[in-house]
FIKOLZA-1660 file (N, C-alpha, C; in steps of 0.1 Angstrom, whole numbers, plus 5000, padded with zeros to 4 digits):
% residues 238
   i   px   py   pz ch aa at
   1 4068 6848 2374  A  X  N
   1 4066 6860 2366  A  X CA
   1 4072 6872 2372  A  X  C
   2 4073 6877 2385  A  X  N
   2 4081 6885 2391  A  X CA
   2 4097 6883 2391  A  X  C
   3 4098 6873 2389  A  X  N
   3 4113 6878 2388  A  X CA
   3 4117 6883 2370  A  X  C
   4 4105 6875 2357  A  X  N
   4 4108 6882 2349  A  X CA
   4 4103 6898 2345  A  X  C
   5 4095 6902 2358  A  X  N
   5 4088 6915 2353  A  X CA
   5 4106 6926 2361  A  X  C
   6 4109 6922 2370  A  X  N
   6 4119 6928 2377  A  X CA
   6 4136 6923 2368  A  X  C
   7 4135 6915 2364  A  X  N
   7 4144 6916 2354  A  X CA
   7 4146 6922 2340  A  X  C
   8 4133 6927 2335  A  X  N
   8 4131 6938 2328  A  X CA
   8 4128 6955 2331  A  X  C
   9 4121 6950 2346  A  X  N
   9 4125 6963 2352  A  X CA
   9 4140 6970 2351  A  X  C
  10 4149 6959 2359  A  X  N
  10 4163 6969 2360  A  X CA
  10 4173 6963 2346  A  X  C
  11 4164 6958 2337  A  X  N
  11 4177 6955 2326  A  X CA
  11 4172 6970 2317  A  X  C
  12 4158 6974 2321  A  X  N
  12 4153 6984 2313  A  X CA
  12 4162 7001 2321  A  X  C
  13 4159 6996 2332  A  X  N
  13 4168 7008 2339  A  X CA
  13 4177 7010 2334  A  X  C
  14 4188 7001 2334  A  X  N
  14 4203 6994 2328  A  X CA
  14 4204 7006 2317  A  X  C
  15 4197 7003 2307  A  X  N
  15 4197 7009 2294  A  X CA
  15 4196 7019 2291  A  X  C
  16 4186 7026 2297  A  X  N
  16 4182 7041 2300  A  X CA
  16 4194 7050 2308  A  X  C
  17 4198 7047 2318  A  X  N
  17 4204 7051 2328  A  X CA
  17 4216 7052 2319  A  X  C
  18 4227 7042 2315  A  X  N
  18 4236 7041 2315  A  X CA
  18 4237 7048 2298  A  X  C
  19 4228 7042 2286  A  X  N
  19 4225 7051 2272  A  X CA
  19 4223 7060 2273  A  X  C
  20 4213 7069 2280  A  X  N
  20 4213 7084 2281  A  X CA
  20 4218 7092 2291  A  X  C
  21 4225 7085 2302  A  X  N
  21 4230 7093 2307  A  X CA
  21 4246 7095 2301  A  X  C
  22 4249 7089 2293  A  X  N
  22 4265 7091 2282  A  X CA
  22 4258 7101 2273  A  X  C
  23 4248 7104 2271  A  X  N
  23 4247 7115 2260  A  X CA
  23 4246 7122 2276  A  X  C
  24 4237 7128 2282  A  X  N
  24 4237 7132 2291  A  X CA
  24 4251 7142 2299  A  X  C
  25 4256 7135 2307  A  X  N
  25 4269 7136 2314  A  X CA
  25 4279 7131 2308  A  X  C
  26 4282 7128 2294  A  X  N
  26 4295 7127 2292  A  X CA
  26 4300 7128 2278  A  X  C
  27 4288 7127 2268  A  X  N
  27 4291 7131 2254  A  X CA
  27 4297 7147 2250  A  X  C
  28 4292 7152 2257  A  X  N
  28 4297 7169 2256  A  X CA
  28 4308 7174 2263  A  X  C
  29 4313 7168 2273  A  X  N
  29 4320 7170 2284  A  X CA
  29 4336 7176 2279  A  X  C
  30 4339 7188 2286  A  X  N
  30 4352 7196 2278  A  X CA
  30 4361 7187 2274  A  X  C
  31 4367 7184 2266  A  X  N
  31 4377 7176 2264  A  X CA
  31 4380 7160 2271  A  X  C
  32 4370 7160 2275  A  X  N
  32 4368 7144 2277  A  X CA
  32 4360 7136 2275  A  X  C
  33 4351 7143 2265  A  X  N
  33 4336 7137 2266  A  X CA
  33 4336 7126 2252  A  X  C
  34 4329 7119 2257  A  X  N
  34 4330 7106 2248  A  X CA
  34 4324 7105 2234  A  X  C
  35 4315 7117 2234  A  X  N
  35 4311 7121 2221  A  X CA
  35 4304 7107 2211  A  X  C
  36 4300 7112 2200  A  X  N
  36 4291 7106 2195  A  X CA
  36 4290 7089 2195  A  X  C
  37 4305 7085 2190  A  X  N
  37 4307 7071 2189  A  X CA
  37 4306 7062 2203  A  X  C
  38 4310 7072 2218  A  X  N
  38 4310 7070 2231  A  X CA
  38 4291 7064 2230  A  X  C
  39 4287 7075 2225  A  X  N
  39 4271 7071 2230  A  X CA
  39 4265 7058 2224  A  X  C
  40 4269 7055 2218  A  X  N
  40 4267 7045 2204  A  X CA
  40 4272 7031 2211  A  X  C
  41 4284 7032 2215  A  X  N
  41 4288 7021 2219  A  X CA
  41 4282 7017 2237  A  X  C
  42 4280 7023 2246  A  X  N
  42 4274 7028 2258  A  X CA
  42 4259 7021 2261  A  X  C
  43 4251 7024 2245  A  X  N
  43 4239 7018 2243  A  X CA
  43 4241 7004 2244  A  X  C
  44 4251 7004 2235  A  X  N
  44 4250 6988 2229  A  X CA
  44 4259 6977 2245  A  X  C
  45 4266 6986 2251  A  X  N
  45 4272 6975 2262  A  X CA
  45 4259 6973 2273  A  X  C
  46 4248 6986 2275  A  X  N
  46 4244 6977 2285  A  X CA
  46 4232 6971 2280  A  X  C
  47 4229 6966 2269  A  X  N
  47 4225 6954 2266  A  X CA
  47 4234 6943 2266  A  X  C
  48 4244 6944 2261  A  X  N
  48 4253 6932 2265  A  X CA
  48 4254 6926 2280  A  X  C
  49 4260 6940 2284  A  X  N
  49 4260 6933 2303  A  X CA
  49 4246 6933 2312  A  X  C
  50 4234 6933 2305  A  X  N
  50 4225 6933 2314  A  X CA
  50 4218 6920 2308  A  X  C
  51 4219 6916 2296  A  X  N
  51 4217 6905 2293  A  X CA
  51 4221 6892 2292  A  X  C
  52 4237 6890 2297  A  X  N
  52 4244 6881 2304  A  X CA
  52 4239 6878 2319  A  X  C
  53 4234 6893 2323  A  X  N
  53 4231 6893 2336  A  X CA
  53 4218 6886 2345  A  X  C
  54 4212 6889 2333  A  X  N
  54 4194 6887 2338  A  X CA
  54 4186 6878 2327  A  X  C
  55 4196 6880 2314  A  X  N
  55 4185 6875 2298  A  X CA
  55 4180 6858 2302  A  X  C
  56 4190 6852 2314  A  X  N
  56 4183 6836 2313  A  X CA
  56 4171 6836 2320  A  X  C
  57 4168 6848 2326  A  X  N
  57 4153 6851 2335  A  X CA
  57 4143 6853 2327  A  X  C
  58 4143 6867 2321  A  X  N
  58 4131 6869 2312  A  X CA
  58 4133 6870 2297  A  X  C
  59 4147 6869 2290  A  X  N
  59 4149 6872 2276  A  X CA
  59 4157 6880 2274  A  X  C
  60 4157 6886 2281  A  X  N
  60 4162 6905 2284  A  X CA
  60 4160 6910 2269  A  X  C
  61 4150 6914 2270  A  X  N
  61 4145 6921 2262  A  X CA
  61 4148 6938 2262  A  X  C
  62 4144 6947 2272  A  X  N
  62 4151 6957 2280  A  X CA
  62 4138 6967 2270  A  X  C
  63 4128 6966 2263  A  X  N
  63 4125 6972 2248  A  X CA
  63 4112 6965 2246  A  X  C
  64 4097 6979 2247  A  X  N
  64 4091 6973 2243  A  X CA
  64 4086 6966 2231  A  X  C
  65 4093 6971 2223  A  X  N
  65 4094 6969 2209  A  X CA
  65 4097 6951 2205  A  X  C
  66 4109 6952 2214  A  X  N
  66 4115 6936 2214  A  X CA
  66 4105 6927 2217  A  X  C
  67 4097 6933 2225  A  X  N
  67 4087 6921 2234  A  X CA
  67 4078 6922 2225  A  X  C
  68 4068 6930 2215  A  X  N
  68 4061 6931 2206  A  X CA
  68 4069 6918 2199  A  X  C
  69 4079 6920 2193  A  X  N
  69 4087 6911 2182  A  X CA
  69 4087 6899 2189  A  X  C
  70 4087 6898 2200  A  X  N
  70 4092 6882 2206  A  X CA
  70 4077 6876 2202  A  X  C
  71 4067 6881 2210  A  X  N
  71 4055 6878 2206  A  X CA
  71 4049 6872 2191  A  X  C
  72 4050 6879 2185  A  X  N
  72 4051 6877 2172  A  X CA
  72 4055 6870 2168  A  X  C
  73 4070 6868 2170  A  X  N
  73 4075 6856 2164  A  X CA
  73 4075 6845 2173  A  X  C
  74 4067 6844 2181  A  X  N
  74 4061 6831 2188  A  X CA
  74 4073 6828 2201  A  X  C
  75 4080 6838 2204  A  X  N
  75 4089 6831 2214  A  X CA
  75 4084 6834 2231  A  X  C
  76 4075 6845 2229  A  X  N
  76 4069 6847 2238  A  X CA
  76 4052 6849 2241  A  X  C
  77 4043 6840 2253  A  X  N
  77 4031 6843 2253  A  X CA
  77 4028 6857 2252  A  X  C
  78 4015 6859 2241  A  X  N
  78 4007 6873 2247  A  X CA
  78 4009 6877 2258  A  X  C
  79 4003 6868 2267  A  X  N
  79 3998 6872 2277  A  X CA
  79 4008 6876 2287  A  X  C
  80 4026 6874 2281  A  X  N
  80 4033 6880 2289  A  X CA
  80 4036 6895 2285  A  X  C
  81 4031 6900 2279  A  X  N
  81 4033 6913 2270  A  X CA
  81 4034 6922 2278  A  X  C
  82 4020 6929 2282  A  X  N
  82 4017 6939 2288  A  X CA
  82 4023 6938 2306  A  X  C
  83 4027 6932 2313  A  X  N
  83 4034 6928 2323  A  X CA
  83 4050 6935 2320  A  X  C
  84 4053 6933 2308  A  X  N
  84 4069 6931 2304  A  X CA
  84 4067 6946 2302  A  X  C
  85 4058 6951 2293  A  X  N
  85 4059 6965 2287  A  X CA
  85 4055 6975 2298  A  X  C
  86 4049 6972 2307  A  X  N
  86 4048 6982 2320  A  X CA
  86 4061 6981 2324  A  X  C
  87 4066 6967 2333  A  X  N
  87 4080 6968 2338  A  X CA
  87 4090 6979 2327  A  X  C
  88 4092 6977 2316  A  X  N
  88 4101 6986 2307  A  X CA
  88 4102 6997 2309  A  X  C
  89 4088 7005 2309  A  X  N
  89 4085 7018 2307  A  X CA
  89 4087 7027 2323  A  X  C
  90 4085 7015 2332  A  X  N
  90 4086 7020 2349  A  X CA
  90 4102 7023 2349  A  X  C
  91 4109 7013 2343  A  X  N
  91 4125 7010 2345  A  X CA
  91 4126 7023 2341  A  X  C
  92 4125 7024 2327  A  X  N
  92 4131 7037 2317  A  X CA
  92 4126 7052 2330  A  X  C
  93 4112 7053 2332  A  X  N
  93 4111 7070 2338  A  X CA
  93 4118 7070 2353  A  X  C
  94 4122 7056 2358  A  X  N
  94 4127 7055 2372  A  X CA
  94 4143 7062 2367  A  X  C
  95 4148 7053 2357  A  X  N
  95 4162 7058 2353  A  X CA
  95 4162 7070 2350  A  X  C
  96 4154 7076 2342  A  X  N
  96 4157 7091 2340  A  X CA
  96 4153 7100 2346  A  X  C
  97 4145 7096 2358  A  X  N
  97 4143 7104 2374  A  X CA
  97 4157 7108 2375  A  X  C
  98 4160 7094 2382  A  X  N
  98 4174 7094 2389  A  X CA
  98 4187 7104 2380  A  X  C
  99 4188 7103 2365  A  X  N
  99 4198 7109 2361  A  X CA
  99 4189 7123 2357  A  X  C
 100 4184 7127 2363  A  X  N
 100 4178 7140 2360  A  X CA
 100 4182 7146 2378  A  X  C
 101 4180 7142 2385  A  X  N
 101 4185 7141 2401  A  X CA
 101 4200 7143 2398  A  X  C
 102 4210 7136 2392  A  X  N
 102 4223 7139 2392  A  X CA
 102 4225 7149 2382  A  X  C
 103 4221 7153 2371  A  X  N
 103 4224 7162 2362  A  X CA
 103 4220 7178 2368  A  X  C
 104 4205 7177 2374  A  X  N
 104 4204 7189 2379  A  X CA
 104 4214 7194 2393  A  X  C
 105 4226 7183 2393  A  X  N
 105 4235 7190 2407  A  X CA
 105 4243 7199 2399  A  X  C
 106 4244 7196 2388  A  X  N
 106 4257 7208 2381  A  X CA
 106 4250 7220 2384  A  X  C
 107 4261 7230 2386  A  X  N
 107 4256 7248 2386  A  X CA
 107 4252 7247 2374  A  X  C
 108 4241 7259 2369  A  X  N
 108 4237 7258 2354  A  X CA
 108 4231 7250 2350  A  X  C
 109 4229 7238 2352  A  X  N
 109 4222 7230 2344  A  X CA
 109 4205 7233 2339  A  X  C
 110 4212 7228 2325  A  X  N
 110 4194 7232 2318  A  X CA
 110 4188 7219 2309  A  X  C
 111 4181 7213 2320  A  X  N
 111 4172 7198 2305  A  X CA
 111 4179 7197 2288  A  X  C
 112 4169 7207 2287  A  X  N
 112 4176 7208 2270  A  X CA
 112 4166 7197 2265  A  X  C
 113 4173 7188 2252  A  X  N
 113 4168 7178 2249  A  X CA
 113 4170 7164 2257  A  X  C
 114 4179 7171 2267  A  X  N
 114 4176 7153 2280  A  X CA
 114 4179 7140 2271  A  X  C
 115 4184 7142 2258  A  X  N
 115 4189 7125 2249  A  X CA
 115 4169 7123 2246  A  X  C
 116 4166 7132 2242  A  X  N
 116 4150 7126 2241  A  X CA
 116 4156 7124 2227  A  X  C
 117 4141 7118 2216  A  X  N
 117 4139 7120 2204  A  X CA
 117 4132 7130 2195  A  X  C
 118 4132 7130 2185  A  X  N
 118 4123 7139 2175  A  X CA
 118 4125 7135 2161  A  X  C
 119 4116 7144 2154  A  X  N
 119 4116 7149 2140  A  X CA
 119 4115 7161 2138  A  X  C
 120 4118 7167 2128  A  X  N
 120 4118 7180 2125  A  X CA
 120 4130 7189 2133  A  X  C
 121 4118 7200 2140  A  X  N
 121 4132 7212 2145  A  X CA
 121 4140 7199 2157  A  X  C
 122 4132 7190 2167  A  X  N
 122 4143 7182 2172  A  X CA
 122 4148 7171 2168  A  X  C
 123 4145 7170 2156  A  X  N
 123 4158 7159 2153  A  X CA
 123 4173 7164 2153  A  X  C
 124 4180 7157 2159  A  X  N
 124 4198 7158 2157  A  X CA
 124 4200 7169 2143  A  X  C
 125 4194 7163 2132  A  X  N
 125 4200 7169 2121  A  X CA
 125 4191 7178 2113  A  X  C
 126 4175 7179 2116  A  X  N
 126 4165 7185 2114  A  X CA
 126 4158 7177 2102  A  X  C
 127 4159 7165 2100  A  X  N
 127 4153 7152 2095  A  X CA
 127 4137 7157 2097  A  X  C
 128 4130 7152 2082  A  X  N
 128 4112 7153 2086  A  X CA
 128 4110 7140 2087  A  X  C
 129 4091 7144 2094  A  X  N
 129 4089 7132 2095  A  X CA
 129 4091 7119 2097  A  X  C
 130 4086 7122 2080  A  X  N
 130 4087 7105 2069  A  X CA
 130 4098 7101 2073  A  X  C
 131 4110 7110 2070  A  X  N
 131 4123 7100 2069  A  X CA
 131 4129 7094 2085  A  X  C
 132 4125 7101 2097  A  X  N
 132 4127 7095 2106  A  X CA
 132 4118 7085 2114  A  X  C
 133 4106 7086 2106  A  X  N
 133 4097 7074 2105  A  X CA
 133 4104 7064 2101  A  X  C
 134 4108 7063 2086  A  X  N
 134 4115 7051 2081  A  X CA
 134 4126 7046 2086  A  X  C
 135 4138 7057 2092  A  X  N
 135 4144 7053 2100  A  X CA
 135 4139 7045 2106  A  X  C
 136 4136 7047 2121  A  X  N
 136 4130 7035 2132  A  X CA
 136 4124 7026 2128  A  X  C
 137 4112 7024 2119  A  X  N
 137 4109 7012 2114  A  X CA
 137 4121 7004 2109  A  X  C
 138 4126 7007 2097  A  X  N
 138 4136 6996 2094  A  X CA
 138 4146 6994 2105  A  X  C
 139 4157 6999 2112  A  X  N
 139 4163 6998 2125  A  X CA
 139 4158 6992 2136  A  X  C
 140 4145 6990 2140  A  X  N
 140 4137 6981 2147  A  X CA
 140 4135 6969 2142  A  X  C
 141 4135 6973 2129  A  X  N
 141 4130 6956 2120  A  X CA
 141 4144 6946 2121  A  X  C
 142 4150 6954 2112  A  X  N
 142 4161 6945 2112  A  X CA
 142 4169 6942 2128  A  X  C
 143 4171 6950 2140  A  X  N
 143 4171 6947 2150  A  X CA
 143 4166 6934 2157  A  X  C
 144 4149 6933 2155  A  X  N
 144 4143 6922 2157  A  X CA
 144 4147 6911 2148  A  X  C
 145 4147 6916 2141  A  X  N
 145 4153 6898 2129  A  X CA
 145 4163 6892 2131  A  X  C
 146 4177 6903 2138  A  X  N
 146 4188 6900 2143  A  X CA
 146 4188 6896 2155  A  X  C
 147 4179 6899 2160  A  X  N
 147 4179 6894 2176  A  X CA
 147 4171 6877 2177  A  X  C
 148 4157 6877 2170  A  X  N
 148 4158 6867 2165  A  X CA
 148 4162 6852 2157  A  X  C
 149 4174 6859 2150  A  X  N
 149 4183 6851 2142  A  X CA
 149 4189 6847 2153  A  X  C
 150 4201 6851 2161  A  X  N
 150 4211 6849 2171  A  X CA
 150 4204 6842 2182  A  X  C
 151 4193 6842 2186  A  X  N
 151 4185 6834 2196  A  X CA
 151 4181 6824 2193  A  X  C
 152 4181 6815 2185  A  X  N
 152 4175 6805 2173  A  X CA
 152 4183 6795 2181  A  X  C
 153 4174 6785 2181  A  X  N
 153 4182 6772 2186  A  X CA
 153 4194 6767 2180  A  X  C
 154 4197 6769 2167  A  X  N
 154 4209 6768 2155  A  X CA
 154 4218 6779 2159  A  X  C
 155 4219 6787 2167  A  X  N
 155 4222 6796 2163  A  X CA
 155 4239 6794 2173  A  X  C
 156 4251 6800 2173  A  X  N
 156 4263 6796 2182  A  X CA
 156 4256 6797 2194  A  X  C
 157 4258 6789 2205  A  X  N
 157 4251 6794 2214  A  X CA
 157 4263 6804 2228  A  X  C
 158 4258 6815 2235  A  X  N
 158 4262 6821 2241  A  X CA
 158 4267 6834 2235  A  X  C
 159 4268 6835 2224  A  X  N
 159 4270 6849 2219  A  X CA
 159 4261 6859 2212  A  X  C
 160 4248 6856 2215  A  X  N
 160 4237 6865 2212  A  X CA
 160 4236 6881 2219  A  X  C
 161 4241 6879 2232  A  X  N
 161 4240 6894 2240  A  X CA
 161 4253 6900 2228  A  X  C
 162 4265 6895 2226  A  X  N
 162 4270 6900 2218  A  X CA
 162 4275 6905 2205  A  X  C
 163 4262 6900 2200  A  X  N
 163 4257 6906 2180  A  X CA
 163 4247 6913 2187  A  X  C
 164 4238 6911 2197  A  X  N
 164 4227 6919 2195  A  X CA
 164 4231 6935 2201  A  X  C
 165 4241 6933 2213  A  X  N
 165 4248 6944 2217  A  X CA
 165 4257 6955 2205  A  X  C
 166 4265 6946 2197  A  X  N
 166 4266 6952 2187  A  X CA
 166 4259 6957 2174  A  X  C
 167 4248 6953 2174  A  X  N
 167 4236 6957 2164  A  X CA
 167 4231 6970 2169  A  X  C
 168 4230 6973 2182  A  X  N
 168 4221 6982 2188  A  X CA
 168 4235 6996 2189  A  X  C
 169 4245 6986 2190  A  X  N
 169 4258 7003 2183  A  X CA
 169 4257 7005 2175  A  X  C
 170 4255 6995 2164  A  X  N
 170 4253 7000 2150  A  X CA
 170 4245 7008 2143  A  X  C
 171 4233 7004 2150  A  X  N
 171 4217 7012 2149  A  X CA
 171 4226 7031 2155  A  X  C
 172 4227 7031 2167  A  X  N
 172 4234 7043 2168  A  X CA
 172 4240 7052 2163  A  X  C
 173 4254 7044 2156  A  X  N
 173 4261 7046 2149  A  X CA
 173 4253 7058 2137  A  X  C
 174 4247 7051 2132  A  X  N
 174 4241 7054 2112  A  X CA
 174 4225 7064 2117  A  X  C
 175 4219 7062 2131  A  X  N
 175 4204 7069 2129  A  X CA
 175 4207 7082 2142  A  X  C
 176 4213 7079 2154  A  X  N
 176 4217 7093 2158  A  X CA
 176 4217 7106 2152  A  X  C
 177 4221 7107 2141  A  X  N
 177 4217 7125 2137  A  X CA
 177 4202 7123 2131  A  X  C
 178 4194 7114 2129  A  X  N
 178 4185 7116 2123  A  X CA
 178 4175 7117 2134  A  X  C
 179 4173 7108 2146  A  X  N
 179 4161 7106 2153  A  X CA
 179 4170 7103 2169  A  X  C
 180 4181 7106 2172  A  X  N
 180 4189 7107 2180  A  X CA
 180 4185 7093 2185  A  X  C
 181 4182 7081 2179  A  X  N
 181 4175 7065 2182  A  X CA
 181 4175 7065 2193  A  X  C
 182 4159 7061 2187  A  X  N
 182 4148 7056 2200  A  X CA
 182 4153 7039 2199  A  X  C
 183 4145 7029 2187  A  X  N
 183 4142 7016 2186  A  X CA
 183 4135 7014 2196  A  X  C
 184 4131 7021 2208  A  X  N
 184 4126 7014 2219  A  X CA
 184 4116 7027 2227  A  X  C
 185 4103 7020 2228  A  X  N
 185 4094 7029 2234  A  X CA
 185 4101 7034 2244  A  X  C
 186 4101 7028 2254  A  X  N
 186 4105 7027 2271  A  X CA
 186 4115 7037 2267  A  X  C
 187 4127 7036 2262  A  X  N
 187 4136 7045 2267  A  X CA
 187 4132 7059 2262  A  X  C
 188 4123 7060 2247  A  X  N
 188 4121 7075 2244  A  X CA
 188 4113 7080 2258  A  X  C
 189 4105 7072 2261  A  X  N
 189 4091 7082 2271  A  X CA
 189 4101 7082 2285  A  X  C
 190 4110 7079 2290  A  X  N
 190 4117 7079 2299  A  X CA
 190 4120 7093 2301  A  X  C
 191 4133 7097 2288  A  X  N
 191 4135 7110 2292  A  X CA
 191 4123 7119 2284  A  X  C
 192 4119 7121 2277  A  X  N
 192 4107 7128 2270  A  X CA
 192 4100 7134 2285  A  X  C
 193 4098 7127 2295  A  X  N
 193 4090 7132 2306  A  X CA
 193 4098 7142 2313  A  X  C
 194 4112 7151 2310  A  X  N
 194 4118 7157 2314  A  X CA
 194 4131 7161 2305  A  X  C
 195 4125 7163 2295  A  X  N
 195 4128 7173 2287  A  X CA
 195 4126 7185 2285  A  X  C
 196 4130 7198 2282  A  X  N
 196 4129 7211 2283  A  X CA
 196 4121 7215 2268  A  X  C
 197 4117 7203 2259  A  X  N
 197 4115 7208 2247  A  X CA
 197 4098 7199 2241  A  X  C
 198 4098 7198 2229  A  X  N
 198 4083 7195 2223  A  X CA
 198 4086 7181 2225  A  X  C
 199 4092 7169 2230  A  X  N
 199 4095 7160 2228  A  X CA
 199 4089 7150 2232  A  X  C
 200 4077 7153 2249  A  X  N
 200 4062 7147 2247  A  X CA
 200 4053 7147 2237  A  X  C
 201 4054 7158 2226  A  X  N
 201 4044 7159 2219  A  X CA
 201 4048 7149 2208  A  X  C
 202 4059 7144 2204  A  X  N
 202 4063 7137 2197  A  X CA
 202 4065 7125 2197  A  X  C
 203 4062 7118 2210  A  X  N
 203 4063 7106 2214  A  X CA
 203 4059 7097 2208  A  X  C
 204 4051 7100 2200  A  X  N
 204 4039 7091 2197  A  X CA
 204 4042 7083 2186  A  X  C
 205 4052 7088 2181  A  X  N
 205 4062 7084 2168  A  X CA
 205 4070 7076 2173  A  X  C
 206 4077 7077 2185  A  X  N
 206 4089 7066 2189  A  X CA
 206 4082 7054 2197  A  X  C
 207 4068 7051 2197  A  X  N
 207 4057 7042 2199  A  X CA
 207 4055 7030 2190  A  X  C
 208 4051 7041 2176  A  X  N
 208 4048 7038 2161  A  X CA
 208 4052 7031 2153  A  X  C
 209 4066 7038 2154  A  X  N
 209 4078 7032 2142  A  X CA
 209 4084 7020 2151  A  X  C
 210 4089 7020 2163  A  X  N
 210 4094 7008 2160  A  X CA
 210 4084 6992 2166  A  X  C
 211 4075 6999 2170  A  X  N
 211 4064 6985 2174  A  X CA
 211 4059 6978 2157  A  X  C
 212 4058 6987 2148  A  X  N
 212 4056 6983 2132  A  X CA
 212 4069 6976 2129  A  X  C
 213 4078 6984 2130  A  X  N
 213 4093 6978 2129  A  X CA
 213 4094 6962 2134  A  X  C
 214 4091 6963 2149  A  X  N
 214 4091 6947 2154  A  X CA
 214 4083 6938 2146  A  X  C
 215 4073 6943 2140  A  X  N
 215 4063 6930 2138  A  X CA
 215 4068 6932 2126  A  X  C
 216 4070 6942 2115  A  X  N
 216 4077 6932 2101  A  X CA
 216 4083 6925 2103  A  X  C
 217 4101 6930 2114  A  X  N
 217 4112 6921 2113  A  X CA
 217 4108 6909 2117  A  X  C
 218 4100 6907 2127  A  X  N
 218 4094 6896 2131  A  X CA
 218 4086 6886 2120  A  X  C
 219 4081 6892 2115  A  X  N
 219 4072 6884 2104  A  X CA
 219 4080 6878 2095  A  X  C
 220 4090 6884 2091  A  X  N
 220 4097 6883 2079  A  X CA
 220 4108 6871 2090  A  X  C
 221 4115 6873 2097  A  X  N
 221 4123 6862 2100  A  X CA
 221 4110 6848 2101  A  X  C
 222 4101 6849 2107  A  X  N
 222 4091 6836 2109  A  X CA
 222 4082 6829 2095  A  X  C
 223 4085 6837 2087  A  X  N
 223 4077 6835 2072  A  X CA
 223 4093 6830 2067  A  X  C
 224 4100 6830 2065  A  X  N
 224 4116 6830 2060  A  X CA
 224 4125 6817 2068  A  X  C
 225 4129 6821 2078  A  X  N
 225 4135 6814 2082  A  X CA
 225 4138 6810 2099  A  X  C
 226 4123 6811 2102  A  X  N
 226 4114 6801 2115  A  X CA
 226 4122 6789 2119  A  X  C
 227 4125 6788 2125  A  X  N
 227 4127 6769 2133  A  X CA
 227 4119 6765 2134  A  X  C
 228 4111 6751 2127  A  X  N
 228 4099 6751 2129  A  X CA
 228 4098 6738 2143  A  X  C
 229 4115 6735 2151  A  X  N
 229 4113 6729 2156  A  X CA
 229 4113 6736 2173  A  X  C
 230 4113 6745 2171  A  X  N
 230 4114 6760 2180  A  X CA
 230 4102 6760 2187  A  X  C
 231 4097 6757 2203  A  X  N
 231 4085 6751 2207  A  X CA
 231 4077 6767 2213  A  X  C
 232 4067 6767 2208  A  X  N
 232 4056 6785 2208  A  X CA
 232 4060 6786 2223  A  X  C
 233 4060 6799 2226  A  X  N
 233 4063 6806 2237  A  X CA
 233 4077 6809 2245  A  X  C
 234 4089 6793 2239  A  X  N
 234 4100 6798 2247  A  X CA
 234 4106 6810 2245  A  X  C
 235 4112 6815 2257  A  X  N
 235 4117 6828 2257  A  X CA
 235 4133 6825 2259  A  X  C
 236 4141 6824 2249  A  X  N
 236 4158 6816 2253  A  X CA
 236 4164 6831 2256  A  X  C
 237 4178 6828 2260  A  X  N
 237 4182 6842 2268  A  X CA
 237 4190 6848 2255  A  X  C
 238 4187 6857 2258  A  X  N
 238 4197 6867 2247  A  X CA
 238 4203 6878 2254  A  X  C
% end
């Protein structure tokens, strides 16, 4: 169990670190900055390379949301839940320590929104509530259904880090101006804890929407289209 709590530790790092610190240090950057589609795609690689890396240990999940979903859809014990969801959330505030340590070396530098999330005045596009609610729920759902599809014993095997990698640009892609996407507790409360703005107070939402999110998409792939020769609890690598 330690090497899957520590392979969610640093695949959760992974994600954090390397996702927000491209909004961070390099989305803005004068004439070289990688800008919106940079961040989008950034998210979705280091799922890919951390999940080649580590996913045959614990799942690589990287997302507590995912582990809610794995749960649910039977691929992983309960009782490995809360284990996986602490490692996540330690990974996420360790990584945005650290890029809060490199960001505060620039002269000037000011938090700002730190790549957190929101609704309302902090959303990207000033999106309410509801609609950045629905956002994250569906984008979590269908995330988990995708992630569970591609992990399926039927499924090609070896290129799941690579749909799911690309799902998670995609998700970026289309919800970025709305909720600047979370899909994943861990990474919102990471930087949220060092943010310059209301974006603790909002957390509670990037908790909400996509832990509901996991357990629909979850439900609906296992009500639908379950393997029913798929043995309860394995966790296969993605």
């Amino acid at each position: 169990m330690q090497k899957k709590l520590a392979a969610e530790f640093f695949g959760t790092f992974w994600l954090a670190f390397c996702g927000c610190g491209s909004a961070v240090l390099a989305a803005g950057f004068p004439e070289l900055g990688i800008g919106f589609y940079g961040v989008a795609l950034a998210f979705g690689l280091t799922v890919v390379t951390m999940a080649y890396a580590v996913g045959h240990i614990s799942g690589g999940h990287f997302n507590c949301a995912v582990s809610v979903g794995m749960v649910v859809g039977g691929r992983m014990p309960a009782s490995d839940l809360a284990g996986y969801i602490i490692a996540q959330v330690v990974g996420a505030i360790v990584a945005a320590a650290v890029l809060y340590v490199i960001a505060s070396g620039k002269a000037g530098f000011t938090p700002g929104v730190f790549a957190s999330n929101g609704y309302g005045d902090l959303s990207p596009g000033k999106y309410s509530l509801l609609a950045c609610l629905v956002m994250e729920v569906v984008m979590t759902g269908f995330f988990i259904f995708i992630i569970l599809a591609t992990t399926s014993p039927k499924a090609p095997a070896g290129f799941a880090p690579l749909a799911i990698g690309l799902t998670l640009t995609l998700i970026h892609l289309v919800s970025i101006p709305v909720t600047n996407t979370s899909v994943n507790p861990a990474r919102s409360t990471g930087v949220a804890l060092f943010a310059q703005t209301g974006a603790l107070g909002q957390l509670w939402l990037f908790w909400v929407a996509p832990i509901l999110g996991a357990i629909l998409g979850a439900m609906v792939w296992k009500s639908l289209f379950e393997d029913r020769e798929q043995p309860l609890g394995a966790v296969p690598a993605e």
